[in-house]
N, C-alpha and C positions, 0 to 999 in steps of 0.2 A: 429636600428629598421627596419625590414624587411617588402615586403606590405604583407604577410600571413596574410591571414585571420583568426581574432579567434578560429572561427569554426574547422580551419585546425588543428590550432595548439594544439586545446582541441582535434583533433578526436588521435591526432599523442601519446599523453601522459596520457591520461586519463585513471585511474588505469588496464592496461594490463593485470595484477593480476588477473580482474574478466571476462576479454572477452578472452584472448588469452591463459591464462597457465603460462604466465610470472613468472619466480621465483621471481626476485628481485622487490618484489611489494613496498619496501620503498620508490627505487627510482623513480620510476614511479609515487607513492601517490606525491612526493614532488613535479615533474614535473605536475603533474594533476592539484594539488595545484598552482601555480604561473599560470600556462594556463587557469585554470576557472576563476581567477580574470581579465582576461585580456575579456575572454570572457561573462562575465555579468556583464559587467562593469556599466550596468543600474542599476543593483539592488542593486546601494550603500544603505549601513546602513541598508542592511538584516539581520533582527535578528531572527534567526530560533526558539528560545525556550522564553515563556515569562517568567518573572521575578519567577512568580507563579507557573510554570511549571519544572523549576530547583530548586528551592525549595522543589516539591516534588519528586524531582527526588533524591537529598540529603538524603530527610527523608526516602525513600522506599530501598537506599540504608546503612541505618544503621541500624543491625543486629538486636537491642536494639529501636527499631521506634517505637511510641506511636500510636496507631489510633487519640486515641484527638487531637495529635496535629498536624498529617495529616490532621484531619478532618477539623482544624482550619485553615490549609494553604489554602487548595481547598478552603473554604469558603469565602477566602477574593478574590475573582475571582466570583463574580456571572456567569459570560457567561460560565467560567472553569464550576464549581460546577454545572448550569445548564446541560450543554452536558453528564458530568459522570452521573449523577442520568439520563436521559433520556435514556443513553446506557444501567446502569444500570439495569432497567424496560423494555428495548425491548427483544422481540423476540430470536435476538440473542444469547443471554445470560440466558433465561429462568430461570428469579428469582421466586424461590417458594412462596413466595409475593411479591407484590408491597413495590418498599422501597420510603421509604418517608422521607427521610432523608441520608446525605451524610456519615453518618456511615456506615448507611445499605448499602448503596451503595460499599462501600470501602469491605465488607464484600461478596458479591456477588461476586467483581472484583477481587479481591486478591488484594497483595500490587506489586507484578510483574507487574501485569497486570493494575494494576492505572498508576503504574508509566510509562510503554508503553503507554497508553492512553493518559496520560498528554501530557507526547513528540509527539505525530502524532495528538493532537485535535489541539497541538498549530503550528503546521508546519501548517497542513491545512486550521488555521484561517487566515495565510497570503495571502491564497487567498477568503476571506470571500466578497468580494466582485465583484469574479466573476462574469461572465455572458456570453452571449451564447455558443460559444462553451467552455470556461473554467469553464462554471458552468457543463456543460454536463461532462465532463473529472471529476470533483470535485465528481459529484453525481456517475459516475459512477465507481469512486472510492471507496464511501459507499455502494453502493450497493454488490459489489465484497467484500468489508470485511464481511458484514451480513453474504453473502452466502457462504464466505468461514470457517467462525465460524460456520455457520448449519452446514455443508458439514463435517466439523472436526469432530462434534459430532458423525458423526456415523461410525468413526474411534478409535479407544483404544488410538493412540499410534500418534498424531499428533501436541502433544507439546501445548505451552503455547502461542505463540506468533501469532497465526492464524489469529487473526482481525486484528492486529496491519499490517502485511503483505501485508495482501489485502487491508488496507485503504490506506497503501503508493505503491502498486507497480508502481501507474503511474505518483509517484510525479515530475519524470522526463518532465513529459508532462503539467504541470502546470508551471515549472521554464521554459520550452522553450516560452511557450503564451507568459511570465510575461518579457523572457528577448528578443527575438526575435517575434514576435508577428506576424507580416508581413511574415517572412521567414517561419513559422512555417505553417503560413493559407495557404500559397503557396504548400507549400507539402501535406496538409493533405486534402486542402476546412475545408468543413464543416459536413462530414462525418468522422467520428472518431472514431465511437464507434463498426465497422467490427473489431474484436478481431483476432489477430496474423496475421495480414498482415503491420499494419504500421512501425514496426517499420524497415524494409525492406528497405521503401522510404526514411526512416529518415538516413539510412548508407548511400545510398547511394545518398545524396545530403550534410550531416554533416558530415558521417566519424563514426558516433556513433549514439546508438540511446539513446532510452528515459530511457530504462531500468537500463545501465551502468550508465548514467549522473546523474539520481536520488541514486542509490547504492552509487554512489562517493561520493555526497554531505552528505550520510547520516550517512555514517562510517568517513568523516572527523567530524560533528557534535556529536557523539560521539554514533549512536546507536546500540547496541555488537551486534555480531556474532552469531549466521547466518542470522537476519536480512538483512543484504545490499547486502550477496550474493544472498539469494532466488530471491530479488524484479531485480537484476542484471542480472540473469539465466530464470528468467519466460519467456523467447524468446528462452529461448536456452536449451530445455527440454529434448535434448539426452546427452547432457553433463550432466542435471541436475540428471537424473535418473542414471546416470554410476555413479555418486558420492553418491547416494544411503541416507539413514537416511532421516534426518530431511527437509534439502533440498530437495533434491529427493519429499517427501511429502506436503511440502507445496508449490513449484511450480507444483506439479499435483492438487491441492486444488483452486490455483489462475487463472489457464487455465481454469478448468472445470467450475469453477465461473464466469467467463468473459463470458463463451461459453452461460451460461444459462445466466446471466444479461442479454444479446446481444438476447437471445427467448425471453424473459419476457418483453423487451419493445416493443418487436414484436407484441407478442402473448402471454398471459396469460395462454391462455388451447394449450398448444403444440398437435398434433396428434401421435398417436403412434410410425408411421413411423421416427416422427422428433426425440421422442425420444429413437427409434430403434439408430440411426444417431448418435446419440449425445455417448449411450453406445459403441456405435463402436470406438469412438476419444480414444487417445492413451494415454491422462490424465485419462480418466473414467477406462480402460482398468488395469490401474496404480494402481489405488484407488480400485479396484475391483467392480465398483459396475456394475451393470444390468440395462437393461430400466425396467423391474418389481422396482430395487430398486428406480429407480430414479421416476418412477409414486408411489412409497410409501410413500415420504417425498416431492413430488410435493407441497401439498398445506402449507408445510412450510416453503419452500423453497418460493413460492408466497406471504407467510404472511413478513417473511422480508424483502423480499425485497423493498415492500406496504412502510414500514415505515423508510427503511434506508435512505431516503433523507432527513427525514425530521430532520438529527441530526444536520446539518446543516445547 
């Protein structure tokens, strides 16, 4: 056993595949794999999905899948079945009624889109008792998924998995608090929440940053593609855009989200100029929109993100 620090040896291995181009990304997953264990070695007996939540990940993956007896799995999880129905009813998602009930819910969701839900309500319940800055990083997580499911909406062509995206891009930044805590405060303080600058500090004292470390864990736990590459490349937006589709899309949806989250706790009523500013950034640019478009969906863009904290 050598004195390498964890750190090192997770920045040396940790799926290349998603930061460098590496072709042979098995070997690298395996090597990422035996290095992460070494290096969160605190977070024994992490159980990423709860019992309730691969259950329905089961049922949403059988072709032939009942609503009843989805409806019946969620329901034996009051805290689960809470959150769905609450996401269900927000903003976000603009249900033509109020559902009052976990069918309806299921109904508004889709079954893709439950079963994404399930797996990221129950990653994030692990850190359900955050607080100061890991509740900040938490909240600012939801709020970024809201805005990036608004922000979809007024896109044709920007796929299914849009909240689910934005609620985990910074899970990375949750597992470092949870397994490094001290190391992590050190780098960061307590300002956290200036978008596309940290994770800069994070290479350059880890080796890696937050973006890669959260993608690795999430494609080893099992969540498909292109999930773990988008939340892994939202740093890395010239690569992301050269690779074009769906990627390309939803890391211009998670920047320009962060960009506004990052005004809106500023400032609620931005000035024109800011959001002149903000249409000039190279995600908005992406997405096509205008500072006309973005003062056109301003106040609903403000209405979500009002309520996205309080889903957890």
């Amino acid at each position: 056993m050598t004195g390498q620090e964890p750190s090192a040896k997770l920045s040396e291995s940790i799926l290349e595949e998603l930061w460098f181009g590496e072709d042979d990304s098995q070997a690298s997953d395996e090597q990422a794999a035996a290095s992460f264990a070494a290096a969160m070695a605190d977070l024994e007996g992490l159980r990423p999905f709860s019992e309730v939540a691969r259950r329905v990940l089961d049922e949403v993956g059988n072709p032939n899948f009942e609503i009843g007896r989805l409806q019946a799995i969620i329901e034996q999880d009051p805290a689960l079945a809470t959150k769905v129905l609450r996401l269900a009813n927000s903003a976000a998602f603009r249900p033509r009624e109020p559902c009052g009930s976990v069918k309806q819910a299921i109904m508004v969701l889709g079954a893709r889109t439950l079963g994404e839900v399930a797996m990221s309500l129950s990653l994030m319940a692990m850190f359900s008792d955050a607080s100061g800055v890991g509740r900040a990083v938490r909240d600012h997580c939801a709020s970024t998924a809201a805005l990036v499911r608004t922000l979809s909406l007024q896109r044709a062509n920007a796929g299914t998995a849009t909240y689910i995206v934005g609620l985990l891009h910074d899970f990375g930044k949750l597992l470092l608090l949870q397994a490094q805590p001290a190391t992590y405060l050190k780098i960061h303080g307590h300002d956290i929440s200036e978008p596309d600058t940290i994770h800069v500090r994070e290479r350059e004292v880890l080796g890696y940053d937050h973006a890669v470390l959260g993608a690795h864990l999430l494609r080893k736990w099992g969540l498909p593609d292109p999930i773990p590459k988008i939340i892994a490349w939202h740093h890395q937006p010239t690569r992301a855009y050269a690779a074009g589709g769906a990627v390309a899309l939803s890391v211009a949806l998670i920047r320009l989200a962060e960009r506004i989250d990052h005004i809106l706790r500023a400032s609620p009523e931005p000035s024109g100029a800011v959001l002149a500013h903000v249409a000039q950034a190279t995600e908005c640019q992406y997405l096509g929109f205008s500072a006309r478009d973005l003062q056109r969906f301003w106040d609903e863009l403000q209405e979500v993100h009002r309520e996205a904290d309080q889903l957890f």
